[in-house]
N, CA, C and O atoms as a Tinker XYZ file with bonds, in Angstrom:
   216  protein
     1  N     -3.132000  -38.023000  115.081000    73     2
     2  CA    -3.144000  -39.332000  114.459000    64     1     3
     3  C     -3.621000  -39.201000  113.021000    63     2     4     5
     4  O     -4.499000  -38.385000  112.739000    81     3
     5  N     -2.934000  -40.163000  111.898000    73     3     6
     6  CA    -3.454000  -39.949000  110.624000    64     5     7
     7  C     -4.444000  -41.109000  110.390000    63     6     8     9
     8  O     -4.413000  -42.245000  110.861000    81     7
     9  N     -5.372000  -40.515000  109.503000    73     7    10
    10  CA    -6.471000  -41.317000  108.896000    64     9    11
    11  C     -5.617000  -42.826000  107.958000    63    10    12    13
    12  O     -4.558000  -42.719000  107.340000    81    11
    13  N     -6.143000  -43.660000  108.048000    73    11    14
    14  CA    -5.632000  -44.948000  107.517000    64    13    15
    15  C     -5.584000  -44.472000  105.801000    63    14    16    17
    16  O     -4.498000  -44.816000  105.334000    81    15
    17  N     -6.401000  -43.832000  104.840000    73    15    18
    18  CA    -6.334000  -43.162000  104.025000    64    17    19
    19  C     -5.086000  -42.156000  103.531000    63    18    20    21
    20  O     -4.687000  -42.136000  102.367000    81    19
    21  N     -4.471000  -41.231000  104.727000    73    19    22
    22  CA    -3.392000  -40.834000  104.445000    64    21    23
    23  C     -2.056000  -41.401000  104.903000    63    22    24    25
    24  O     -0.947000  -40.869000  104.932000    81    23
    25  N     -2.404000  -42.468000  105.209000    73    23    26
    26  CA    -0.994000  -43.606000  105.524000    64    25    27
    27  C     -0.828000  -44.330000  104.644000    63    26    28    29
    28  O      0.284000  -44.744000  104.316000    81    27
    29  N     -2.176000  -44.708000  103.938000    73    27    30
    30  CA    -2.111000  -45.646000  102.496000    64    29    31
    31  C     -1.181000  -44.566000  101.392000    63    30    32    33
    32  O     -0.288000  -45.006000  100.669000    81    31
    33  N     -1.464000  -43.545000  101.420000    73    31    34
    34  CA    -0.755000  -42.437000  100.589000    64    33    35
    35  C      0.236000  -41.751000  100.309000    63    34    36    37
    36  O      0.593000  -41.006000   99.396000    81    35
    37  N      0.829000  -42.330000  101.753000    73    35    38
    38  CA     2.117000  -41.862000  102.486000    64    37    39
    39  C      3.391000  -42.558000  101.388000    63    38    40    41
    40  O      3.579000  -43.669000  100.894000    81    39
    41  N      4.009000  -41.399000  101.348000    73    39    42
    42  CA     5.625000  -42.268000  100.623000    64    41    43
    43  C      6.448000  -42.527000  101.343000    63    42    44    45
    44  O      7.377000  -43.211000  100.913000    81    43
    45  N      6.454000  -42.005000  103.008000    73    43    46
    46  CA     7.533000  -42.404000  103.939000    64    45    47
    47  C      7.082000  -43.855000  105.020000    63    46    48    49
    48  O      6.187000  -44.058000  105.840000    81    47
    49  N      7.919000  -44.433000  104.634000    73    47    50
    50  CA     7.567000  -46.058000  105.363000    64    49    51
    51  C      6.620000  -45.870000  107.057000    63    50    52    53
    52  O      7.070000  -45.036000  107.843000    81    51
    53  N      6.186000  -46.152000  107.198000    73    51    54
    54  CA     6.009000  -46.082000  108.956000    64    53    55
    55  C      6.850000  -47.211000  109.794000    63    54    56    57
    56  O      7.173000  -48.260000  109.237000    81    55
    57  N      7.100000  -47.015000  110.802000    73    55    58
    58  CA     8.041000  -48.111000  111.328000    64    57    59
    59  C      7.918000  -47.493000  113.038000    63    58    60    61
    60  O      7.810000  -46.330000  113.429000    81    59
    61  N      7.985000  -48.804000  113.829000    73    59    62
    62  CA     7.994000  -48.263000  114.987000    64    61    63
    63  C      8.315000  -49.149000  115.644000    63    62    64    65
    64  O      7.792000  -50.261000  115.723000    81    63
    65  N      9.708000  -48.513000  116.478000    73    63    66
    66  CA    10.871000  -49.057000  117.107000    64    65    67
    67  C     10.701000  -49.726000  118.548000    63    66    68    69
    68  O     10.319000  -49.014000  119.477000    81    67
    69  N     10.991000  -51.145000  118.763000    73    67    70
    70  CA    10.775000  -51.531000  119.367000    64    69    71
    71  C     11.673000  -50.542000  120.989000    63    70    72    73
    72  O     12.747000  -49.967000  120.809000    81    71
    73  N     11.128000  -50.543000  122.091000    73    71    74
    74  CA    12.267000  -49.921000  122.893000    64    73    75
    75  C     13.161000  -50.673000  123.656000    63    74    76    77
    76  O     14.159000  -50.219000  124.215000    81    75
    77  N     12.622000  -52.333000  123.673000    73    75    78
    78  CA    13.612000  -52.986000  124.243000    64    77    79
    79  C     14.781000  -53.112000  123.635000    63    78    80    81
    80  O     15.718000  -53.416000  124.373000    81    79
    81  N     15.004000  -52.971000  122.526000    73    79    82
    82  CA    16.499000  -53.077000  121.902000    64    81    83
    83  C     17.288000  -52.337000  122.420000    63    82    84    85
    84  O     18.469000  -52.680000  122.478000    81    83
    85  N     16.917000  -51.266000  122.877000    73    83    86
    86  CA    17.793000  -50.298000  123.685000    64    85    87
    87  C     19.118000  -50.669000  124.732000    63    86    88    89
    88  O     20.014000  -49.996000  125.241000    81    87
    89  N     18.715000  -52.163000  124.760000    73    87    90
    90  CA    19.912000  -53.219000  125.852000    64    89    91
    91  C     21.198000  -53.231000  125.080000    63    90    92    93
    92  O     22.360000  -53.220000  125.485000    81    91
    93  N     20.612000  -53.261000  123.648000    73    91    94
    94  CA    21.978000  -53.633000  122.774000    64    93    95
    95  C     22.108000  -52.133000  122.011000    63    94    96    97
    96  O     22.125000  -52.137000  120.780000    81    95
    97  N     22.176000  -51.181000  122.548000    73    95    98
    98  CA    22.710000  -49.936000  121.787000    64    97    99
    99  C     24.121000  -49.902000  121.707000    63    98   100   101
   100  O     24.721000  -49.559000  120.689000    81    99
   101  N     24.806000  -50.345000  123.048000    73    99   102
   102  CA    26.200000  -49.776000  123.268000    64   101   103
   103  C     26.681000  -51.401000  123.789000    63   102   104   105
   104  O     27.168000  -51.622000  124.898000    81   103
   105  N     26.442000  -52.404000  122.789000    73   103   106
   106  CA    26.791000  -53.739000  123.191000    64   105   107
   107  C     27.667000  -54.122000  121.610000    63   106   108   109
   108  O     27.242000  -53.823000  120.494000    81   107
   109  N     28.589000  -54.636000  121.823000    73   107   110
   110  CA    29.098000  -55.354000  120.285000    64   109   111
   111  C     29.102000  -56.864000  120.571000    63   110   112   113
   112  O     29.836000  -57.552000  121.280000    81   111
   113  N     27.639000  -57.275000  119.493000    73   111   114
   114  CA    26.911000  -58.195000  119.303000    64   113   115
   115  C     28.183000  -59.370000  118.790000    63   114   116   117
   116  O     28.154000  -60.516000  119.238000    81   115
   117  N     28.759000  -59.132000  118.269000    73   115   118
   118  CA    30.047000  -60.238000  117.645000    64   117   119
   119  C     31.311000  -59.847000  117.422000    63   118   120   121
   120  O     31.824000  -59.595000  116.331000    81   119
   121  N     31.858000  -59.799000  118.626000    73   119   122
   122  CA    33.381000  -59.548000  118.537000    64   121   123
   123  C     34.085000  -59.623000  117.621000    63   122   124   125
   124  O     34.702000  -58.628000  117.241000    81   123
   125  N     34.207000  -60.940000  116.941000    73   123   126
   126  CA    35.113000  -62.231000  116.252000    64   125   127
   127  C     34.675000  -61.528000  114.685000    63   126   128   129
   128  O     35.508000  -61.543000  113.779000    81   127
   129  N     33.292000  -60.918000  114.476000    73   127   130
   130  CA    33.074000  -60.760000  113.243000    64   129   131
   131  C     34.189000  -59.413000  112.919000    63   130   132   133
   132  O     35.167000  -59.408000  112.173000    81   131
   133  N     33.600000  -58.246000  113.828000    73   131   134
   134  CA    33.926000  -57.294000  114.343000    64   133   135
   135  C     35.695000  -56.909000  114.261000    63   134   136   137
   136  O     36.317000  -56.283000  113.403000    81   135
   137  N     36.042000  -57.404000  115.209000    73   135   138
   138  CA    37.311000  -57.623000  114.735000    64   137   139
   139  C     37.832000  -57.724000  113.045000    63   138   140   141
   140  O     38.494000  -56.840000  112.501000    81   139
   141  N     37.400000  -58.925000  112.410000    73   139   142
   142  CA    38.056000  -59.430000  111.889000    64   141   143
   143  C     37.582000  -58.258000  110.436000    63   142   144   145
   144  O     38.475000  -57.819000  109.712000    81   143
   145  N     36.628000  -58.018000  110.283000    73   143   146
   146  CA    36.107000  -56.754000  109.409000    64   145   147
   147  C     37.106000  -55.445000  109.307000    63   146   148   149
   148  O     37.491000  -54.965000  108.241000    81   147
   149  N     37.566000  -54.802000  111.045000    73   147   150
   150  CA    38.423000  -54.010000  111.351000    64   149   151
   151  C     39.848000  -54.031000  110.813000    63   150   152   153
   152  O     40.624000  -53.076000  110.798000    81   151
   153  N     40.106000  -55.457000  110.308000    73   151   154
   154  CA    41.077000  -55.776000  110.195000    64   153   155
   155  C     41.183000  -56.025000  108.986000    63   154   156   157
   156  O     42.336000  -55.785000  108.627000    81   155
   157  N     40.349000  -56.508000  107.904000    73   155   158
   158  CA    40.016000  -56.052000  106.311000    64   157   159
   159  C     40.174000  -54.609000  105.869000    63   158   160   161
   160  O     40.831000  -54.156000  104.932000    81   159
   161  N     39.129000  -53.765000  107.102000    73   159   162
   162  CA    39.536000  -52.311000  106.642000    64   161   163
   163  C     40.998000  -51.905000  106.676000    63   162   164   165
   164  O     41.445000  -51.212000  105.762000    81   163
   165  N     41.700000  -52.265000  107.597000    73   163   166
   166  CA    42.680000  -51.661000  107.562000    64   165   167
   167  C     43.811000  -51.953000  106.529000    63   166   168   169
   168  O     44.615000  -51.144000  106.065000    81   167
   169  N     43.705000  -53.187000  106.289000    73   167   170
   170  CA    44.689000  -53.750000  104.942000    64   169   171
   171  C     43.730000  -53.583000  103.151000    63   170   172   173
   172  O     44.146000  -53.910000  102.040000    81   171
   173  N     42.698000  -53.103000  103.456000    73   171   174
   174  CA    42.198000  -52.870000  101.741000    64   173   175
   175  C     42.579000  -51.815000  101.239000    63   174   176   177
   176  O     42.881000  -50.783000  101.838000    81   175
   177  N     42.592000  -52.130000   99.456000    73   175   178
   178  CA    43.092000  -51.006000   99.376000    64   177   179
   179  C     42.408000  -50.877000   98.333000    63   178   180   181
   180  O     42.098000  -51.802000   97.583000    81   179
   181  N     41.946000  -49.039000   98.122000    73   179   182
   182  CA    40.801000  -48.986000   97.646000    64   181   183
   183  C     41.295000  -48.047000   96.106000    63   182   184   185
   184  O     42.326000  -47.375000   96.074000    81   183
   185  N     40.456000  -48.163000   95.067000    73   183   186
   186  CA    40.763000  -47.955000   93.758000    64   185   187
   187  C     40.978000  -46.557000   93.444000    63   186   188   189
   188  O     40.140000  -45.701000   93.725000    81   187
   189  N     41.867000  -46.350000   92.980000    73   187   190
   190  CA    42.746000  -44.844000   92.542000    64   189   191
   191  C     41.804000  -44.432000   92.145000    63   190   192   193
   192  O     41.169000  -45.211000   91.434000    81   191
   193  N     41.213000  -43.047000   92.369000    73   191   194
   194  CA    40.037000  -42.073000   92.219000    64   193   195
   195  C     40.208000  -41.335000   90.655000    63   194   196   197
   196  O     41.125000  -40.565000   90.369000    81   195
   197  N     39.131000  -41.751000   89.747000    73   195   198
   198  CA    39.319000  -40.704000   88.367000    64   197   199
   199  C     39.186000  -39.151000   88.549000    63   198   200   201
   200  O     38.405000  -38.670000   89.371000    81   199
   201  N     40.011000  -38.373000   87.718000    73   199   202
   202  CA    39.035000  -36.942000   88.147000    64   201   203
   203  C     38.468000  -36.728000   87.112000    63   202   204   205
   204  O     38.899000  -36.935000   85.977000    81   203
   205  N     36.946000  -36.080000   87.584000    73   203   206
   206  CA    36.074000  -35.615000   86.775000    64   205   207
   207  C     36.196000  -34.581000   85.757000    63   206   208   209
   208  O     36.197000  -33.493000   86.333000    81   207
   209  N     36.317000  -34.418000   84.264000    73   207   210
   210  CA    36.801000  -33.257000   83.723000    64   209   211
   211  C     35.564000  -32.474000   84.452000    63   210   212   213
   212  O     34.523000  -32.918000   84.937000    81   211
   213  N     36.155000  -30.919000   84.329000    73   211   214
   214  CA    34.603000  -30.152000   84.658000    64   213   215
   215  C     33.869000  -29.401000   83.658000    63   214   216
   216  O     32.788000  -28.885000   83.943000    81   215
């Protein structure tokens, strides 16, 4: 366990994951959004790539 001192010091966030979410790992929360996103990707069209001189 770290001292409250080297958590104040810390540059990496602390975070700690709830485990009940675990219900919705392999659930798709909004179909309708879902879908309709899938369906943006597939008709966008994305901007002709520059090349970098080297």
């Amino acid at each position: 366990m770290r001292t409250v001192q080297e958590l104040n010091n810390s540059k990496a966030p602390i975070v700690r994951i709830d485990p009940a979410l675990e219900q919705y790992r392999d659930k798709v929360l909004f179909p309708e959004k879902l879908a309709k996103a899938n369906e943006m990707l597939k008709t966008a069209k994305l901007p002709s790539r520059k090349r970098v001189a080297d």
